[in-house]
C-alpha positions in Angstrom: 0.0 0.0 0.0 1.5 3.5 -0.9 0.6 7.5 -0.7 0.1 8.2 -4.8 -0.7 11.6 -6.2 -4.4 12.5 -6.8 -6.2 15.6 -7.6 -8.9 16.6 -10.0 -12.2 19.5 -10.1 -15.7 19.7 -9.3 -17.2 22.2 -11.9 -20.7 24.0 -10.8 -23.5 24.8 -12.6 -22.1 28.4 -13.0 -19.0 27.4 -14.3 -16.8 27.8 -10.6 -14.5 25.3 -9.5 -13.4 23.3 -6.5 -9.9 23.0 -7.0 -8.7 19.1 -5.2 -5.6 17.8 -4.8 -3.9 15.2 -2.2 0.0 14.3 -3.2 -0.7 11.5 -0.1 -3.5 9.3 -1.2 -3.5 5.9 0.2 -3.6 3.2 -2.6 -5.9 0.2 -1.6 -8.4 1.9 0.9 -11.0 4.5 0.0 -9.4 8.3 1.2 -10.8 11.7 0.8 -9.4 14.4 -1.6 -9.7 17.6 0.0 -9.7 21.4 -1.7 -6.0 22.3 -2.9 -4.6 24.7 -0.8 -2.5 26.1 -3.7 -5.2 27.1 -5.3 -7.4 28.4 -2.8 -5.2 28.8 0.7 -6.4 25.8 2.6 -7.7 22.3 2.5 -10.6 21.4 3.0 -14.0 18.9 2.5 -15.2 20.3 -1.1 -18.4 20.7 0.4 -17.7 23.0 3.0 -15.2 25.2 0.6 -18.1 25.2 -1.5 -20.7 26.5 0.3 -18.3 29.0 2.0 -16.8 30.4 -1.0 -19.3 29.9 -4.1 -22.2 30.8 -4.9 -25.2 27.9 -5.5 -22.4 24.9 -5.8 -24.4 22.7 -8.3 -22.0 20.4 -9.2 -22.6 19.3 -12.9 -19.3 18.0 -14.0 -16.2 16.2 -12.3 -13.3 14.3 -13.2 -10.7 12.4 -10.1 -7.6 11.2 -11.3 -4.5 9.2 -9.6 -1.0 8.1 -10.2 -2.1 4.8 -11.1 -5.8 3.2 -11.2 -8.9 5.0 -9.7 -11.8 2.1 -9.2 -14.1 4.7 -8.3 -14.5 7.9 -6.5 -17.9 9.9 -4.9 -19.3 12.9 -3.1 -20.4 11.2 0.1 -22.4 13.0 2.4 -24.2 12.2 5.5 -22.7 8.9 5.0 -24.4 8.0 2.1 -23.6 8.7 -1.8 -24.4 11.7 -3.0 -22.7 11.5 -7.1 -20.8 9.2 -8.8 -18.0 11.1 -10.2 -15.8 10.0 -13.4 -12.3 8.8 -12.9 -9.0 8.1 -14.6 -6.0 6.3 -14.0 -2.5 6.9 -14.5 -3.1 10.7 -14.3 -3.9 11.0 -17.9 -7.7 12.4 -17.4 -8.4 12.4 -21.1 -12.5 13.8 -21.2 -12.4 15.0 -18.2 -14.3 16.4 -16.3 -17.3 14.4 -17.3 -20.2 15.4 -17.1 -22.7 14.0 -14.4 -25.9 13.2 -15.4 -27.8 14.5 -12.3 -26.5 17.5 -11.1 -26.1 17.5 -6.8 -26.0 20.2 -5.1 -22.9 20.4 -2.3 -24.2 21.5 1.1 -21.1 21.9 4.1 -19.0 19.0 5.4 -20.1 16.5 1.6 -16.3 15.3 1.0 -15.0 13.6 -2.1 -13.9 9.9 -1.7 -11.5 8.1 -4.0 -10.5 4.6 -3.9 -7.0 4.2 -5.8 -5.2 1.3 -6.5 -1.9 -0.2 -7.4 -1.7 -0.3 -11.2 -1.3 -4.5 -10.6 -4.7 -4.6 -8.2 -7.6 -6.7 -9.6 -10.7 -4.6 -8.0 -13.2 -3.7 -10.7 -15.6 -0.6 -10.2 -19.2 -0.3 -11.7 -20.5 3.6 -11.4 -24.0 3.9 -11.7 -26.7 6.4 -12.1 -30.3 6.0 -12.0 -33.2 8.2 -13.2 -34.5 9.0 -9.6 -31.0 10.8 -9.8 -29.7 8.4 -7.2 -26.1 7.2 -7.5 -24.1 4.4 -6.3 -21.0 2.8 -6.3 -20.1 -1.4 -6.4 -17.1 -3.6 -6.9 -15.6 -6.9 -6.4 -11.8 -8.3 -6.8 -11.7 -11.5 -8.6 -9.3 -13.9 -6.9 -9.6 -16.5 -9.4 -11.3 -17.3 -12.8 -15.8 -17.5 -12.7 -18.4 -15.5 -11.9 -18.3 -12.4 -9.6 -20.5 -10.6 -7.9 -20.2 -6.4 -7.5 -21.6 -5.8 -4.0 -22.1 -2.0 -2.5 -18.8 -0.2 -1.6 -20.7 1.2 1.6 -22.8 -2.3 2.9 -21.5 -5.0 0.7 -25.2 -5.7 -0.5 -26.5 -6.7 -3.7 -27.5 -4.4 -6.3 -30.7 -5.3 -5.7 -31.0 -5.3 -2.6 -29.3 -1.6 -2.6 -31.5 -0.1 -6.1 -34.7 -1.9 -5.8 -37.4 -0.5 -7.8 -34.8 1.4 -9.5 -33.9 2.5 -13.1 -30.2 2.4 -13.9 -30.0 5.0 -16.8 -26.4 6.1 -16.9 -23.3 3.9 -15.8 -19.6 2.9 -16.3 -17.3 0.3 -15.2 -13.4 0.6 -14.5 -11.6 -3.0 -14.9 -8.1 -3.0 -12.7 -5.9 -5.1 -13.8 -8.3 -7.6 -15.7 -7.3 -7.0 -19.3 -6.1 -10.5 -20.1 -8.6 -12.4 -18.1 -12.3 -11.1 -18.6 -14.0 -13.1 -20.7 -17.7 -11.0 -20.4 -19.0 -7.4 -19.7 -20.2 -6.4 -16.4 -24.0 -8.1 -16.7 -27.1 -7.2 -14.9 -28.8 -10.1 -14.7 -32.6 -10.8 -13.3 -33.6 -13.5 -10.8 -33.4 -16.0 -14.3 -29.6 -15.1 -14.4 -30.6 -13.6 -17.6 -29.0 -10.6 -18.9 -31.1 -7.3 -18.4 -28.3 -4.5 -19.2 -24.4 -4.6 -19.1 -21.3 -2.6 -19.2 -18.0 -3.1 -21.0 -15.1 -2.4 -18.1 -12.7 0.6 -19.1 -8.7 -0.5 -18.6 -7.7 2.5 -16.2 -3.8 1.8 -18.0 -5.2 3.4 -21.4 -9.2 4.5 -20.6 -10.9 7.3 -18.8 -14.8 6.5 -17.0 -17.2 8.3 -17.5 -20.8 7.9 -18.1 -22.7 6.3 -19.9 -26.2 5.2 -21.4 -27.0 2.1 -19.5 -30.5 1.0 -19.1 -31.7 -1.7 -16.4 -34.5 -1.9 -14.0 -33.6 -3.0 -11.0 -35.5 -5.9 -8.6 -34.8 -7.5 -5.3 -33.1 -10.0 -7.1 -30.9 -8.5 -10.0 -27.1 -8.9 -9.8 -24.5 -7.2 -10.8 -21.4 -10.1 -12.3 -18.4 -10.1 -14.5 -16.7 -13.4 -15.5 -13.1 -13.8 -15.6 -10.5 -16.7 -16.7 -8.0 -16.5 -14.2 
């Protein structure tokens, strides 16, 4: 586990900026990404600088990038997910920021989590956004070749179990380091196992995430799986 370079923006409705860096991000374990005191004189949540400094802090557009692989990053707030943001590895950022579907708007203390990873880590990401303008974030790292399961980054639950009654209308998927060994998308599959909607994983060595059109309705019993060889 190391301390990589991170930074990246949050661009508001009005065209303002939160500035973020953090040249200590811990690779392996979700850490926040605070306002870049270069920029702006202090760190702090992106939230809080938000609401202190800007005026209406509608976020519509973000981008989160890392020295090596980003599997997903959010704005949490009150302990829940409040937006999805798009990521890149390897600090190249190409297209961002992205745009976010469903504009949030930041009230004081939301802080921006990443989860980075070695550029040899297996975890896969799945981003999703759904047209009640909810957001979430799952993954999974394959151990082995077969079938696996993305469960919730916040309560390891289902998809299902997290969305139900949900429409998933935007969504993408960052793959680690799984280039030579998927052997599917990332499937949404119905209580039949059947496949309902599915994403193609982006390589974070040579791909940006951001989203995409996506459609699945989501039941008590959909999944979320990817298949792997090794």
């Amino acid at each position: 586990m190391a301390n990589v370079d991170s930074y990246g923006q949050l661009v508001m409705q009005s065209s303002q900026i939160v500035p973020l860096a953090n040249t200590a991000l811990t690779e392996a374990t979700e850490d926040e990404i605070q306002t870049d005191a270069n920029f702006v004189g202090a760190a702090s949540p992106a939230g809080t600088f938000a609401t202190q400094t800007l005026n209406n802090p509608r976020c519509v557009a973000a981008g989160i990038s890392a020295e090596n692989d980003v599997t997903y990053a959010y704005i949490r707030s009150a302990g829940k997910i409040k937006a999805g943001l798009p990521v890149s590895g390897l600090s190249s950022g190409q297209g961002l920021p992205g745009s976010l579907p469903y504009p949030v708007t930041l009230v004081s203390g939301d802080s921006v989590i990443v989860m980075a990873n070695a550029a040899t880590d297996r975890e896969i990401g799945l981003t999703v956004a759904t047209t009640s303008g909810e957001y979430h974030c799952f993954s999974v790292t394959p151990g082995s070749g077969g079938e696996h399961e993305l469960v919730s980054v916040l309560t390891g639950q289902s998809i299902g179990e997290t969305l139900q009654g949900r429409s998933v209308s935007f969504a993408f998927a960052m793959g680690g380091n799984n280039a030579a060994n998927f052997s599917s998308p990332v499937y949404f599959l119905n209580g039949s196992g059947t496949p309902v909607g599915s994403v193609t994983p982006n390589d974070p060595a040579v791909d940006t995430g951001t989203f995409q059109v996506c459609r699945a309705n989501i039941a008590l019993n959909t999944r979320v799986v990817v298949r792997t060889d090794a």
